[in-house]
C-alpha positions in Angstrom: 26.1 2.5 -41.8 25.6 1.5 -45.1 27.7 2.3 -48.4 24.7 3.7 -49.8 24.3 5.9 -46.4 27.7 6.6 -46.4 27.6 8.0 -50.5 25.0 10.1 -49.1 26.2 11.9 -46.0 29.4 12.4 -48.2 27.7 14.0 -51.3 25.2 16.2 -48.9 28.4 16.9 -47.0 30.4 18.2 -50.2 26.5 20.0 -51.5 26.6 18.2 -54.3 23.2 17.0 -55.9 23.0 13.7 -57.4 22.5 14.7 -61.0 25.9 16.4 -60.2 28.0 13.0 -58.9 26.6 11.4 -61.6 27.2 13.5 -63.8 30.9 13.7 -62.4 31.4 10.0 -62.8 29.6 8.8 -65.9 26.8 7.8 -63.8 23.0 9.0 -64.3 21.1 10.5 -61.0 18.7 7.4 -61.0 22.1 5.2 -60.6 23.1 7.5 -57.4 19.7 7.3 -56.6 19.3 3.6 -56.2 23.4 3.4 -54.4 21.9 5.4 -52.0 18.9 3.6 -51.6 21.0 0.6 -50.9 18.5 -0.6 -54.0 22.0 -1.8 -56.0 25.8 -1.5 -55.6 28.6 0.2 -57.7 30.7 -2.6 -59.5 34.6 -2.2 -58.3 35.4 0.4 -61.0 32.4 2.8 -60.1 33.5 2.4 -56.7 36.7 3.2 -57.4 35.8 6.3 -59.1 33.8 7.7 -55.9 36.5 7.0 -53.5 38.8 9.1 -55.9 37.0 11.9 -56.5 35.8 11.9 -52.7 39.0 10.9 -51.3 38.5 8.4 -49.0 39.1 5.1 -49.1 36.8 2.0 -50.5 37.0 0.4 -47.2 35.2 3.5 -45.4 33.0 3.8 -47.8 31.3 -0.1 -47.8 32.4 0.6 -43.9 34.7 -2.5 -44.0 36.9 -2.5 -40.8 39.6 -5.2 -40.7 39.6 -6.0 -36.4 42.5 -6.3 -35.2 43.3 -7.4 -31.7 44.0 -4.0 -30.0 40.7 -2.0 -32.4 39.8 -0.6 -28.8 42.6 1.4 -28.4 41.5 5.1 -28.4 43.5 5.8 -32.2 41.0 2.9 -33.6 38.2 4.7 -31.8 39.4 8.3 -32.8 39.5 7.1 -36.4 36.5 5.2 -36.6 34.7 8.3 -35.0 36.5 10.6 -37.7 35.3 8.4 -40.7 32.2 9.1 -40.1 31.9 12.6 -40.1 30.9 15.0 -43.3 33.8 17.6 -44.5 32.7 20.6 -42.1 32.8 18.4 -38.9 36.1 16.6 -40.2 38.0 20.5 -39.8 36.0 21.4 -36.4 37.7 18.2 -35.4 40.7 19.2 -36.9 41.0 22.8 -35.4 40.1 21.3 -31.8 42.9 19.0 -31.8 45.3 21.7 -33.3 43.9 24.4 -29.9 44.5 20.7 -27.4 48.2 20.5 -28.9 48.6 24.4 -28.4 47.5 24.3 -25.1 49.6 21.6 -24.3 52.8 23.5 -25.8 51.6 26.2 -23.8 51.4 24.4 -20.5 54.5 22.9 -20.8 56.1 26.6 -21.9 54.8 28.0 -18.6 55.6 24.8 -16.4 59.6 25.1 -17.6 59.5 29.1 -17.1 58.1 28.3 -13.8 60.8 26.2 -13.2 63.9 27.8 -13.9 
């Protein structure tokens, strides 16, 4: 995905309009406009700004992975996977792996009740 795809599916993730980002960051809505568009790219500072006030880093932004030999193990996946998804998704994710941890601690409760 591109940056300017990924500045989008962030902003429409956080509701935002584009008048409002730019507005935000000094920037006019034609600028967000054309980031988006992939029609011209943020200089370093401007990109600096939207991974602050977004909170994620540059590199998921411009989707700049450095590979490493073991990127196949299932935490690269996991995070790669977890990049990509808007704010809303992010805490579904988040409150499936908390119900997989307590059903582990749960398992493991009974298991050692079981066996004693």
């Amino acid at each position: 995905m591109s940056f300017g795809k990924n500045l989008e599916r962030i902003r429409k993730g956080k509701k935002m309009s584009q008048a409002k980002l730019g507005e935000l960051l000094g920037l006019t809505q034609q600028m967000v406009s054309s980031y988006e568009k992939d029609l011209s790219s943020p200089n370093v500072d401007v990109l600096i700004k939207i991974a602050d006030y977004f909170n994620v880093s540059i590199d998921s932004l411009v989707e700049h992975v450095v590979k490493k030999p073991d990127d196949d193990n299932s935490q690269s996946r996991f995070l790669r996977y977890y990049e990509n998804l808007n704010e809303n998704d992010r805490d579904k994710c988040i409150t499936i792996v908390q119900t997989l941890l307590e059903d582990r601690e749960m398992s493991q409760h009974r298991k050692s009740r079981k066996n004693n």
